[in-house]
N, C-alpha and C positions, 0 to 999 in steps of 0.2 A: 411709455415705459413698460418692460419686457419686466413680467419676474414670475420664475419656473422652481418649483420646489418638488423635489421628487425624493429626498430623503426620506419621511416620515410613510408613503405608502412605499418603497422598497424596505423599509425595514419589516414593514409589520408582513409586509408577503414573502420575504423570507422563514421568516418564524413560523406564517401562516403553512409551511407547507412540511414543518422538520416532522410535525405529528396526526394520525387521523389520514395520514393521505393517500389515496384511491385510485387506484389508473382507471383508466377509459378502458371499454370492452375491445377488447381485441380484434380485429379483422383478418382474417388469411385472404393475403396477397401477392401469389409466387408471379413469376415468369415462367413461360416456356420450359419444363427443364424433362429431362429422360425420365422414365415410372420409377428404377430404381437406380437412387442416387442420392449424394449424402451434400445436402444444400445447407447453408446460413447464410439468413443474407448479410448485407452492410449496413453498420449504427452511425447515424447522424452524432457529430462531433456537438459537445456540449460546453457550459459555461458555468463557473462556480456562482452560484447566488439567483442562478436563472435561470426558471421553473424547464424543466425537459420532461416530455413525450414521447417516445417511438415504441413502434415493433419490429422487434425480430421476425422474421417468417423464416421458415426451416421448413424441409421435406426430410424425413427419416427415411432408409434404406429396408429393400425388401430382404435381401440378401446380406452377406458379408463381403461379398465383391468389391462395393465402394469402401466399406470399414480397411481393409487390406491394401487398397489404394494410399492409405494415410498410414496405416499400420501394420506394416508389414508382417509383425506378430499374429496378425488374427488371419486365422485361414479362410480363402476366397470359395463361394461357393455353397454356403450354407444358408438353409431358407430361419430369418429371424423370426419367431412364434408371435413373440410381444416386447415392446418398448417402454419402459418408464421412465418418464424424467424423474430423477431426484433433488437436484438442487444446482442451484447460481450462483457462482463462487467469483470471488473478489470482485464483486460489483462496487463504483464507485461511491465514495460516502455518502450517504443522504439520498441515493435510490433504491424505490423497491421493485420487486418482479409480481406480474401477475398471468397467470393463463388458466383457461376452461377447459382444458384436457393435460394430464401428466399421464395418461396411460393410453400406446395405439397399438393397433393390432393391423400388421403390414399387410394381410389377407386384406383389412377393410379401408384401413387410414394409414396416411403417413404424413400427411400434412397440418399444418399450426404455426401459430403463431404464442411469442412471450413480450407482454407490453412491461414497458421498463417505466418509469417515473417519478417526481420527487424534484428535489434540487441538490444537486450536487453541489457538495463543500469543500472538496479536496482536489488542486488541480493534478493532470495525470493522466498518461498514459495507460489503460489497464486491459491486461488482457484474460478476459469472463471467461470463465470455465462452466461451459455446460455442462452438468454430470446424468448421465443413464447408465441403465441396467438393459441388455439386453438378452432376453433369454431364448436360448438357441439349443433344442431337446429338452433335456432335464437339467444341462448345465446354465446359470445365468452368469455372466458377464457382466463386468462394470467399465467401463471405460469414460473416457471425455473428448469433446471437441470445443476448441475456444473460438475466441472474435475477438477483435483491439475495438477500445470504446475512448474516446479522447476525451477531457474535459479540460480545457483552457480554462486558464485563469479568468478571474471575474473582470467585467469590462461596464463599463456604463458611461451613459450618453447624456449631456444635459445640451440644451443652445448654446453653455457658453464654455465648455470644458466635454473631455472624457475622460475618466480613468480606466486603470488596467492592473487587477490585483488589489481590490479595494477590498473585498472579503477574504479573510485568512485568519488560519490558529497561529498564533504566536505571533513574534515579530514578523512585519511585512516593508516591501520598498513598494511603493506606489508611484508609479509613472502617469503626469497630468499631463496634459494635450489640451490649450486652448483653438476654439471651435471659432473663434472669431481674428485671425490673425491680423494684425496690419499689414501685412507685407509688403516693409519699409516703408509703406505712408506713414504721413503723419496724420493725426488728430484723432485718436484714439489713444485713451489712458488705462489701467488696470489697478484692480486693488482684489489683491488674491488672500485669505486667513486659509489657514491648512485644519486648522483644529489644535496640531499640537505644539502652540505656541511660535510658531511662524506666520511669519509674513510677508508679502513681494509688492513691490509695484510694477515688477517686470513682466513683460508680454509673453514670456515661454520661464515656467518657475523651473528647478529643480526636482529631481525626483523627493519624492518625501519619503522618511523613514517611521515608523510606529512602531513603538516596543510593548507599551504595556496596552494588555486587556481594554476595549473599549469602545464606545463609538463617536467618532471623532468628523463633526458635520465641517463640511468645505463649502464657503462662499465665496464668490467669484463676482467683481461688478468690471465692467468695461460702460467706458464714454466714448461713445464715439461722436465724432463731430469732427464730421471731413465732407460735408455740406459746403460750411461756410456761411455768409450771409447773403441772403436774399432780397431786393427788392422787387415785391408781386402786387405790388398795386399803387397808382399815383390817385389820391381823388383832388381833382380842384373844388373845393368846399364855397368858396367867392372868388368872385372878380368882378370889378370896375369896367371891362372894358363891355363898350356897346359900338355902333358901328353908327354914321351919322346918318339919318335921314334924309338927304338931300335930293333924293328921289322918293317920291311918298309909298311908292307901289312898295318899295325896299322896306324888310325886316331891320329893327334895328339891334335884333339880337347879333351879337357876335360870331365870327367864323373859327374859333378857338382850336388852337390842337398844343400839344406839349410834346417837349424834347427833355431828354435827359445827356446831359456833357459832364464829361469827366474834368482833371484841373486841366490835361491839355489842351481842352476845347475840342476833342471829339466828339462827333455825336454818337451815345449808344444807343440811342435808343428813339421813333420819332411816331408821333402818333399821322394816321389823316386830320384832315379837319373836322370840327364837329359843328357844320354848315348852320348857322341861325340857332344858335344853343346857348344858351344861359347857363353859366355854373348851376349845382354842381354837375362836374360829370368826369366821367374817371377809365383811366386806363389800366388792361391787368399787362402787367411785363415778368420779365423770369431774369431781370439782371442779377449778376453776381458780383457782389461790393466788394474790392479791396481795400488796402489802407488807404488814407489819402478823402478829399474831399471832393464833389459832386455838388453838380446842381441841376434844379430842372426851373426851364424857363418854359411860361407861358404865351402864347403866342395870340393876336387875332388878325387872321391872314388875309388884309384887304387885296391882295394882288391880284392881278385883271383888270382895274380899275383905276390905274396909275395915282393911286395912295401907297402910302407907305403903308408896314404891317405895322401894329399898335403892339407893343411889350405891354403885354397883363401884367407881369411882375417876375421878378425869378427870387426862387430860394437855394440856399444853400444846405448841405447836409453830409452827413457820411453813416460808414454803418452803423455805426451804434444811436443815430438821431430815435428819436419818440416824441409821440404827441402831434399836433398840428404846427403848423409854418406857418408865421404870418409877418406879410411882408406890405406894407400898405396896404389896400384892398384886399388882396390876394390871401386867401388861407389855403394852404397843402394841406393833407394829412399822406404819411405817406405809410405803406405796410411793409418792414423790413423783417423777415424770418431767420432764425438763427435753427435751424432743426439740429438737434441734438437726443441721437438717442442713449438710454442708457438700460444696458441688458444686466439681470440680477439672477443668477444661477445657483441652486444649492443640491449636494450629494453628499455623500459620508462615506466613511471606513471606518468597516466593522472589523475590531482584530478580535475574537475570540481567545480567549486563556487557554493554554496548552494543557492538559491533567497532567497529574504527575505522574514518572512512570512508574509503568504496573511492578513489583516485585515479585519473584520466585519461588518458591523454599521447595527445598525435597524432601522427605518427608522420613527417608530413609537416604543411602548412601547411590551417589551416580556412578558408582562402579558396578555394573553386574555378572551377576554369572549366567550364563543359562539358562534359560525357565523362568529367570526371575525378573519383575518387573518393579520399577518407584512411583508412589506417587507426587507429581510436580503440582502444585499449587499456590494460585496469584492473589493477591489481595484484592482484587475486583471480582466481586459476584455477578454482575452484568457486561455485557456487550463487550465480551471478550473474543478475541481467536490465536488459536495458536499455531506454531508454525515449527516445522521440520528441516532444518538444513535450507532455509529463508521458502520455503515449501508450504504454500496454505492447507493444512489439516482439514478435510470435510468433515465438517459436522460438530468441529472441536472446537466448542462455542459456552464449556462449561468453566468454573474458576478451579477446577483437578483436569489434569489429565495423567494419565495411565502409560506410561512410556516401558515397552522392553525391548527397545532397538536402541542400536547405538545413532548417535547424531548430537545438532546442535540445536538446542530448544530455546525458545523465545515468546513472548505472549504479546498480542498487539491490544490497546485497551479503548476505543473510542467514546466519549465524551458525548451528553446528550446532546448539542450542537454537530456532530461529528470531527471534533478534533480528533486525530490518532495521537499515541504515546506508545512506546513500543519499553519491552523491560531491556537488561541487558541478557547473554546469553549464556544458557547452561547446557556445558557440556555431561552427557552421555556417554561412557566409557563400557563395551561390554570386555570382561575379562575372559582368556584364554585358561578352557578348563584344562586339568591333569588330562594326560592321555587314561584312555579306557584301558582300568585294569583288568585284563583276561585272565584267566588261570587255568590250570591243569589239575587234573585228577589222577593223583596216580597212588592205586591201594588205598583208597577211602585218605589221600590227604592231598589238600586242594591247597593250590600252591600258584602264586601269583608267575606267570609264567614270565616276565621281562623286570625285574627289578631295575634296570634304567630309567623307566618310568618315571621311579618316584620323583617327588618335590625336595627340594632340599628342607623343605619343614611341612609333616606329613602326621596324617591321622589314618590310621585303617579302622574299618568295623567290618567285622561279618554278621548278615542277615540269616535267616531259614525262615521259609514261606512270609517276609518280611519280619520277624520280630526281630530286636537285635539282640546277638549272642553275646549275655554280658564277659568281660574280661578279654575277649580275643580281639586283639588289636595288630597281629603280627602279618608277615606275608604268608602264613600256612595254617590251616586249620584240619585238624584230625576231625571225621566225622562220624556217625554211629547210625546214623538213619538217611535216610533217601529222604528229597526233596530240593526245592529252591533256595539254590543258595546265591547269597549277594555279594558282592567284596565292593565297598564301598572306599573309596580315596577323596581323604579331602585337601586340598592345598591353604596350610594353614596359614603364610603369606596372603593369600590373595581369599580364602575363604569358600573357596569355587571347589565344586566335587563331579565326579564324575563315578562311575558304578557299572560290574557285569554282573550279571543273574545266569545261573545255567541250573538245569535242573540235574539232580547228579544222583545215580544211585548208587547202594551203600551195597557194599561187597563182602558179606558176613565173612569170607573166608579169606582174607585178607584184613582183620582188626590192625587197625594205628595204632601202632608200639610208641610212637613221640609226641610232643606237645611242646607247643613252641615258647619257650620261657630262656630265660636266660643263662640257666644252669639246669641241664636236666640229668635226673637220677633215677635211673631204672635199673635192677639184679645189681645193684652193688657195684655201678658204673658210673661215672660222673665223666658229662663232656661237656667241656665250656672251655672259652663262652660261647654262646650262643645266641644271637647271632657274632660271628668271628670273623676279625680281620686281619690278621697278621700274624697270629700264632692261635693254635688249636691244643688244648690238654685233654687227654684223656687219662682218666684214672680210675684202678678199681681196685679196692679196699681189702680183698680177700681173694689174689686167685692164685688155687691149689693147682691148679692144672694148666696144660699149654693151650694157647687162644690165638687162634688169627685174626690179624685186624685188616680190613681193605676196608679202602673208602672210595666211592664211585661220584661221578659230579652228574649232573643231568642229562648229557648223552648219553652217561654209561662208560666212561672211558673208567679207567681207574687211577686214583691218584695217589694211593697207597697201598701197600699190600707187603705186612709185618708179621713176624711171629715172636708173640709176647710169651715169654717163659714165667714159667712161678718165681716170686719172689722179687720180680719187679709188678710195682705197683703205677707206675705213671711213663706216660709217653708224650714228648712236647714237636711239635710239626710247627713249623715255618710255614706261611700261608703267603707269602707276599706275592705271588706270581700268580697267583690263583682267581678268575674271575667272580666275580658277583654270580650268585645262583645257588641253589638248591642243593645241597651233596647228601649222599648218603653212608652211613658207616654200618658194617659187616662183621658181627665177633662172632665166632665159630672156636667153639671146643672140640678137642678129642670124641667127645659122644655123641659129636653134631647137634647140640644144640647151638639155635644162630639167634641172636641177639640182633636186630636194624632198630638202628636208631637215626632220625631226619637233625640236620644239622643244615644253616645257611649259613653264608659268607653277604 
């Protein structure tokens, strides 16, 4: 009897290898290859639950020649100072990296190797990202070059079964393959337990399914018995028969030999004689017993000698007889074997618990503007990585990240067995800031040069050497001093601001007569409103004398040009045709004194 148990040391060498584990020293191993040239070699294909080994061997590049080969981006031609590895990105669950140099200098070195090891838990396709810096003059470069690393599902082997996909997070289907088939014979039986409350007597079971967390051992027994039965030995134990003396010089021992006949009276089987022999004595044979009954008859072969042959005795038997024959004199014993083996096989499946998945929160709003960045953070302090537009982030291995780009963010969480959990995903939205407010200067009043611009819901502030000027919120600012000034626009929908700075000097001989309010009064003048859309008043309160009014718009054209007599006190304009923008008005008396006062539509 066969019986193989290999469950209880794959479990514990699995476990034995998730923590504490150490690769082997590295060896550099290249081929043939040119001085400069950009190599990696090829990673041996792996197995979830079973322990891997290799080295990568690489040759770094002296030049940018071979970089440019792959990268068209990087210019051909340039000698590389120095090389550092940084890091091993999306390596398989459950392996780590090791090497004895991360820094070469192409003058001296360019070859190495990265020993990979561990056990991988997650089957997968993956394709590593090696990360370096190369630094070429005073600029360094980061770039990468990958390799595809397989790791098939877990597979395992007993005498009397294999599985495939036995180690897994979460639900698994396990595909069993008995190692012992009949292949359509008979005489082989089965009794399969799966662990999770199944069971077969069939010679090829069903795939099995496992949902919940656990380890779940598989026994497997087969009977086989396609032998049959054997008869491998006759002994004649006694006999009666002796031979007559009638010649003295003659033995009177017996010339004995034995035949085995089936019920048709064939012979299968016949021995020689065994010349002057006294029981016992015994023959080995290799027949093979059917149903049905048998006998072997004993013989003492007096022929030569014109006697008859003497019958010792015959017994009768079939396969299932035991114990001695005794038939008169004569006792058989006879040895009939039934070989029957039975093979006892055990394995398991391991399903590991899936974590829950990680969560998000931002910490601040995912809409941005410009400049500005949120922080995202997961409810996992450990063995986190996050990802960019499904994009593995280097190095973003913390439970915040720091996001001011627009994309789609997700965090992956693995589990101290290495299950993954992945969160769901947060969208990044950067907003479109207000167009940059520029302005004009003209006679110390600075004036937003393109009122299109604005937002349909808007804030202005103006700056001087950054402070901000309280109360001025409009598109013009009268100013009195030289310096940096700002015009800040915020878009109060969306929250996003955008800002010009010009440095401006202040023109003493041109003083700002206006101030941008909504009704302004200056000598006894009222023009409003201000700012105006559709109709414009001018009025003033006391005039004794004749006054010309012109009003110019910001090219300078003229869009008015009256002469207001004494006695009238108010003038009303239709403005409906009149664009958006800066206008100026012009009173002029008889004694030439001019009144400019700044008015926008």
């Amino acid at each position: 009897m066969k019986k193989i148990g290999l469950f209880l040391s794959f479990f514990c060498f699995l476990f034995g290898n998730l923590s504490g584990q150490v690769c082997n020293e590295c060896i550099v191993d290249l081929p043939t290859l040119p001085e400069d040239t950009l190599f990696l070699g090829a990673m041996p294909d792996g197995f979830v639950g079973t322990n891997y080994e290799a080295a990568l061997n690489f040759r770094m590049p002296k030049t940018t020649t071979p970089v440019n080969a792959i990268d068209p981006g990087t210019p051909a031609g340039l000698d590389i100072e120095e090389i550092t590895l940084l890091s091993i990105n999306n390596l398989p669950t459950g392996l780590i990296w090791e090497t004895v140099e991360t820094e070469f200098f192409p003058d001296e070195n360019t070859d190495g190797c990265i020993q990979f090891c561990g056990t991988p838990l997650v089957a997968g396709t993956y394709e590593v990202e090696v990360a370096i810096a190369a630094k070429i003059s005073i600029i360094t470069q980061t770039t990468a070059f990958r390799f595809v690393m397989v790791i098939n599902p877990a597979s395992s082997n007993t005498a009397g079964f294999s599985l495939s996909n036995n180690v897994s997070c979460g639900p698994t289907e396990v595909e069993i393959i008995n190692n012992i088939p009949s292949n359509g014979e008979g005489g082989i039986s089965y009794l399969w337990d799966f662990g999770n409350g199944n069971s077969t007597l069939n010679e090829q079971p069903n795939t099995q399914t496992y949902t919940e967390p656990g380890v779940y051992p598989i026994t497997y027994q087969a009977i086989i018995d396609t032998v049959g039965y054997l008869l491998t030995s006759i002994e004649v134990l006694e006999s009666g028969c002796r031979d007559i003396p009638s010649i003295p010089s003659f033995s009177t021992a017996p010339d004995m030999n034995i035949k085995v006949l089936d019920a048709d009276d064939n012979i299968l089987f016949l021995t020689p004689n065994y010349d002057n022999t006294f029981a016992p004595i015994q023959a080995s044979t290799n027949l093979l017993l059917g149903e049905g009954n048998y006998r072997v008859e004993v013989i003492d072969d007096d022929g030569g000698l014109n006697f008859d042959d003497d019958e010792c005795g015959v017994v009768s038997f079939n396969r299932f007889t035991t114990g001695n024959l005794v038939v008169g004199d004569l006792t058989v014993r006879l040895t009939i074997v039934h070989p029957v083996d039975t093979v006892i096989s055990m394995d398991s499946v391991i399903v590991y618990e899936v974590p829950a998945s990680p969560e998000i929160i931002s910490l601040t709003s995912l809409e941005l503007c410009g400049g500005q960045s949120v922080i995202l953070e997961t409810n996992y302090e450990e063995r986190v990585q996050w990802f960019q537009d499904s994009i593995l982030i280097p190095g973003a291995t913390e439970f915040q990240l720091e996001v001011s780009e627009a994309g789609e963010y997700y965090v992956q969480y693995q589990s101290e067995v290495g299950c993954p959990a992945g969160s769901e995903i947060l969208t990044v939205t950067l907003l479109t800031p207000p167009a940059t407010p520029a302005y004009v200067n003209e006679e110390n009043v600075l004036t937003l040069f393109n009122q299109n611009i604005l937002p349909e819901d808007y804030t202005i502030v103006w700056l001087l050497n950054g402070e901000v000027l309280e109360g001025e919120h409009g598109v013009s600012l009268c100013i009195f001093e030289s310096g940096a000034y700002t015009l800040s626009l915020v878009d109060e929908t969306t929250g996003c601001s955008n800002s010009f700075t010009l440095n401006v000097p202040f023109d003493p001989a041109a003083p700002c007569l206006t101030t941008d309010v909504f009704e302004v009064e200056l000598a006894a003048v009222k023009i409003f409103p201000n700012p105006f859309s559709n109709q414009l008043t001018i009025q003033h309160a006391d005039l004794s004398e004749k006054m010309t009014v012109r009003i110019f718009n910001g090219m300078g054209q003229i869009m008015l040009n009256q002469t207001w007599l004494p006695g009238t006190n108010e003038i009303k304009l239709s403005t409906d045709n009149w664009v958006s923008g800066v206008y100026f008005v012009e009173m002029t008396t008889y004694t030439e004194k001019t009144v400019e006062k700044l008015i926008k539509l």
